[in-house]
C-alpha positions as CSV (number, residue, x, y, z in Angstrom):
1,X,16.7,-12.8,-30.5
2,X,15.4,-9.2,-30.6
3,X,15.0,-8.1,-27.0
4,X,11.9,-6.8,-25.6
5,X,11.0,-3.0,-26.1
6,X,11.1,-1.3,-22.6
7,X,7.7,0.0,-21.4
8,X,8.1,3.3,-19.2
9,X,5.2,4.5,-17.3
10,X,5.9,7.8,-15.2
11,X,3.9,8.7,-12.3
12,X,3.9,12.3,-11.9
13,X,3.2,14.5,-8.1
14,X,2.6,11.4,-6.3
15,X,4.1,11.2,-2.9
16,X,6.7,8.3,-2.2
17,X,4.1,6.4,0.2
18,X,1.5,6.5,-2.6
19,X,4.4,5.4,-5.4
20,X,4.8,2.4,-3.0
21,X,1.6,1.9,-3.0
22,X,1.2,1.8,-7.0
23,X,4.4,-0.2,-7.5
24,X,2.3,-3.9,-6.7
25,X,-0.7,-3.3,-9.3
26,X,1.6,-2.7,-12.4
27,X,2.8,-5.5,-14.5
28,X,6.1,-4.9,-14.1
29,X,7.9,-7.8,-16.1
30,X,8.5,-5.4,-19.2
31,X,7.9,-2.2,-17.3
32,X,10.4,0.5,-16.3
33,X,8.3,2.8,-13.5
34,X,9.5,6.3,-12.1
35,X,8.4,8.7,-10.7
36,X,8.1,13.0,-10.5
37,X,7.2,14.5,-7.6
38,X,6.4,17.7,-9.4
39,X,4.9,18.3,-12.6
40,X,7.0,21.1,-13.7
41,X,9.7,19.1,-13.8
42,X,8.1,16.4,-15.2
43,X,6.6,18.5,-18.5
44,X,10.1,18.8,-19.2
45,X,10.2,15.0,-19.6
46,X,7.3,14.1,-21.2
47,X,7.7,16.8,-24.2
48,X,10.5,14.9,-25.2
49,X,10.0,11.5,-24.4
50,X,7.5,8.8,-24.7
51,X,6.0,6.9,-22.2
52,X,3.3,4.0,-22.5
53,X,1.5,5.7,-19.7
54,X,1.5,8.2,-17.2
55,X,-0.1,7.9,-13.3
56,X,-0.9,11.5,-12.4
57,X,-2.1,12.8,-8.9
58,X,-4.9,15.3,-8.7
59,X,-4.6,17.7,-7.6
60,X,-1.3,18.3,-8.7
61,X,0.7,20.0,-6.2
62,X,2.5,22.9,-8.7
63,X,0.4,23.3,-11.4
64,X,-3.1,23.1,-12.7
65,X,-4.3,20.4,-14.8
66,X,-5.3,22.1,-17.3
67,X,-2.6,23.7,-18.1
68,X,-0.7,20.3,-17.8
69,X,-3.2,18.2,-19.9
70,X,-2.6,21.2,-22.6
71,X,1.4,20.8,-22.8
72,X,0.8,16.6,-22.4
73,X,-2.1,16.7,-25.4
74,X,-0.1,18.9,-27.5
75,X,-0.2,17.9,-31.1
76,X,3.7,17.5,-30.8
77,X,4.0,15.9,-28.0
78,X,5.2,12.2,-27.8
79,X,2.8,11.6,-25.0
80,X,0.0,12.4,-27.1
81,X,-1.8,9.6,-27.2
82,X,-0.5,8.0,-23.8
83,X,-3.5,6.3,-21.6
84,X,-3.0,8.5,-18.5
85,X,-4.9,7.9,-15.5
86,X,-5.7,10.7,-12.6
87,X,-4.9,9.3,-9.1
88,X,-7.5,10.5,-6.5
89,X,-8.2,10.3,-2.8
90,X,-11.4,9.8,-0.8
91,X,-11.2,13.7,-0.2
92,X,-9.7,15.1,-3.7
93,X,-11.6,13.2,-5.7
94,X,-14.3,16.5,-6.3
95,X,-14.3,17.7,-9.8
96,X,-12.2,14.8,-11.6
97,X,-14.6,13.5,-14.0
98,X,-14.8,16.8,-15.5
99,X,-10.9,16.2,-16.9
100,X,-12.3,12.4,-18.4
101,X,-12.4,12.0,-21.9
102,X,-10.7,15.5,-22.2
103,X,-7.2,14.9,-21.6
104,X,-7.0,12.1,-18.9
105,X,-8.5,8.3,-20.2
106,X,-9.4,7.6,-16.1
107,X,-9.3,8.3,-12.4
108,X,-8.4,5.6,-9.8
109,X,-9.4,6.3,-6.1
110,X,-6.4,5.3,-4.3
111,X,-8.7,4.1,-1.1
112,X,-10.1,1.6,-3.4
113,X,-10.0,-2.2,-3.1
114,X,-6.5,-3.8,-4.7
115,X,-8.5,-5.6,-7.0
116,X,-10.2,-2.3,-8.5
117,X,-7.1,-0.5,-8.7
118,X,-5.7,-4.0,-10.5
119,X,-8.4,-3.8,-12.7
120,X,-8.3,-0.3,-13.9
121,X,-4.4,-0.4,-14.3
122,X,-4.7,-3.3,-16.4
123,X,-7.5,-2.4,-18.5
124,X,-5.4,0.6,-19.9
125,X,-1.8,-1.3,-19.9
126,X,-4.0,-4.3,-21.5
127,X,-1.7,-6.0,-19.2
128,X,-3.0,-9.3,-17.4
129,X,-3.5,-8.8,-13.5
130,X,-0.5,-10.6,-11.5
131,X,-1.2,-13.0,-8.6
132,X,0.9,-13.2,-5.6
133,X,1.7,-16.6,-5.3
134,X,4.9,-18.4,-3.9
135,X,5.8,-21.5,-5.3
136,X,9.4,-23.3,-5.7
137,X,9.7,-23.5,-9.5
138,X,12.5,-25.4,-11.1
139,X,14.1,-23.7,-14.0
140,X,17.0,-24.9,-16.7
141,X,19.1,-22.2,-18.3
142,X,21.0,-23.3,-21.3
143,X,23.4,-21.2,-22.7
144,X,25.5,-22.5,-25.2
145,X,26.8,-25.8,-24.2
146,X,26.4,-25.1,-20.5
147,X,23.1,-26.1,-18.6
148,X,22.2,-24.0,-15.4
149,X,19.8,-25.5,-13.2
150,X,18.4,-23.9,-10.5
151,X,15.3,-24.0,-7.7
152,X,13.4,-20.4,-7.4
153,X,11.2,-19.1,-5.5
154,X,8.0,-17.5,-7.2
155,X,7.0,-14.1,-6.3
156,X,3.9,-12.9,-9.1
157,X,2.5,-15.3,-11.2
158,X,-0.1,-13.9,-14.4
159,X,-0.8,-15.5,-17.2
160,X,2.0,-14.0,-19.5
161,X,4.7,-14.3,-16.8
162,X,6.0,-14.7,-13.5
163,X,8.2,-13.1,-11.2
164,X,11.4,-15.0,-9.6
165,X,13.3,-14.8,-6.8
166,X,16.8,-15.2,-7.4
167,X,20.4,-13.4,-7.4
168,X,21.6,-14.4,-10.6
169,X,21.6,-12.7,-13.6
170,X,20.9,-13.7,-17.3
171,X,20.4,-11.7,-20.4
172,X,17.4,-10.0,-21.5
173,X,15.8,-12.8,-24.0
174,X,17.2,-15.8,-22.9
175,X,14.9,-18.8,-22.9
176,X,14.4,-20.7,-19.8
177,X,12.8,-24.0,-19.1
178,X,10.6,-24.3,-16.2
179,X,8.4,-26.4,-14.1
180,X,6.4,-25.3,-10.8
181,X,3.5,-27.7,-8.9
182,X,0.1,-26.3,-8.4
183,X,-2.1,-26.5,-5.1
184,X,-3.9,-29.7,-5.2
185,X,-2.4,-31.0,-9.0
186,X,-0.7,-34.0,-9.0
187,X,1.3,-32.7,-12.4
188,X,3.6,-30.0,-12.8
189,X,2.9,-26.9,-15.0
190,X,5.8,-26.9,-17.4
191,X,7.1,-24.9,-20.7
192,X,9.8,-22.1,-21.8
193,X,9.7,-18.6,-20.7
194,X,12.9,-15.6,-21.4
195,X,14.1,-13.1,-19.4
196,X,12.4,-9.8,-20.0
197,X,13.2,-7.9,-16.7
198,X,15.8,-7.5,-14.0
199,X,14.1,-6.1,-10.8
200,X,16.2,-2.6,-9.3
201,X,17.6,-2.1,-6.0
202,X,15.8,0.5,-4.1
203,X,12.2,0.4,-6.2
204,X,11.6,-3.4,-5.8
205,X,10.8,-5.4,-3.0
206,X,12.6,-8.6,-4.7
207,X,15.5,-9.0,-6.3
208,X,15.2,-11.5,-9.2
209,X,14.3,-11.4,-12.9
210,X,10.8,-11.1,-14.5
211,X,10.2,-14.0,-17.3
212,X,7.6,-13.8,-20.0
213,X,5.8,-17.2,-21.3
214,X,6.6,-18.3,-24.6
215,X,4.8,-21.8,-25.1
216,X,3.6,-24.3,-22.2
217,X,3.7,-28.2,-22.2
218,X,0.5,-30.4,-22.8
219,X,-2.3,-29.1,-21.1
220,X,-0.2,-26.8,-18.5
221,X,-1.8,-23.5,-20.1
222,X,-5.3,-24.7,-19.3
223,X,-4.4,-25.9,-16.0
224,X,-2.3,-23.4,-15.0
225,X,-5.4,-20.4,-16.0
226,X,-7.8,-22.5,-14.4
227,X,-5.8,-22.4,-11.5
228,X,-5.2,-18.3,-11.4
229,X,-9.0,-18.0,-11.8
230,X,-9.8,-19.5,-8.6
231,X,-8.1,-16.2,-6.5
């Protein structure tokens, strides 16, 4: 099975309370999020690679934007056509909208509500928005022959994927069976998922593995959307 592609987003002059801050909202089952706390450094990154978004703070603290939105739109560059979003407060947001459309796609006012920020982040990633919700969920892993079964604790539920709480390891792309209960349904919400993420010391919260949906059993889908729509 091909494995996933790896989806880098790059947040650029933020400071590491406001990176913390970001890390919840982003779908981060196929995602691979860093950050620059300059954007000096950081133009020397993007010109050469690509990412599938980039979070920027403005005011930046080293450079203008204009002069960074210049080097970023360059015909040339690989982050040409990259959504990137301009990360405001309450009291810099003055003078952003004038960089919309011409250069940045949107601006996100950090003092917002979570489920704006949710919403905007999503709406460019075209990403569904995650759900914290902590359910045991019973998984089977087979791998060859062998059958692993284990209980797991959920962490982020969306309707592409969850997030599980767990110390082992498996390969990117293999398929899991699971089953998790829902508040107040008598039937569990079964089907196959694979691995598409392992979570990193240091930058997550949880250690476990991030599993994409493939297919669901019966009428689990429905349930199990119906059930996400009610948060």
């Amino acid at each position: 099975m091909q494995r996933p592609k790896t989806r880098n987003v790059l947040a650029i002059g933020v400071s590491p309370a406001e990176f913390r801050q970001l890390l919840p909202f982003l779908d981060r089952q196929s995602f691979d999020v860093d950050r620059f706390p300059s954007a000096a450094g950081a133009l020397e990154l993007v010109t050469r690679v690509g990412f599938e978004m980039l979070l920027v703070r403005y005011p930046l603290p080293d450079m203008e934007l204009t002069h960074f939105l210049g080097r970023v739109r360059s015909p040339d560059s690989p982050c040409l056509r990259a959504p990137l979003l301009l990360l405001t407060n309450g009291e810099g947001a003055e003078g952003v909208d004038e960089f919309i459309g011409r250069g940045a796609n949107k601006s996100i006012n950090l003092e917002a509500s979570e489920a704006r920020i949710q919403e905007t982040i999503s709406s460019v990633l075209d990403v569904a928005p995650r759900k914290a919700a902590r359910f045991l969920a019973r998984l089977e892993i087979k791998i060859g022959d062998a059958a692993d079964r284990i209980l797991c604790q959920t962490e982020n539920l969306s309707s592409t994927g969850m997030l599980i709480r767990t110390d082992r390891r498996y390969e990117l792309g293999t398929e899991i069976e699971f089953e998790f209960e829902l508040p107040d349904d008598p039937r569990d919400v079964r089907g196959v998922a694979e691995v598409v993420r392992h979570t990193k010391a240091g930058r997550d919260d949880v250690g476990g593995v991030g599993l994409r949906f493939l297919s669901f059993s019966g009428d689990s889908q429905r349930r199990f959307l119906t059930f996400l729509g009610q948060f």
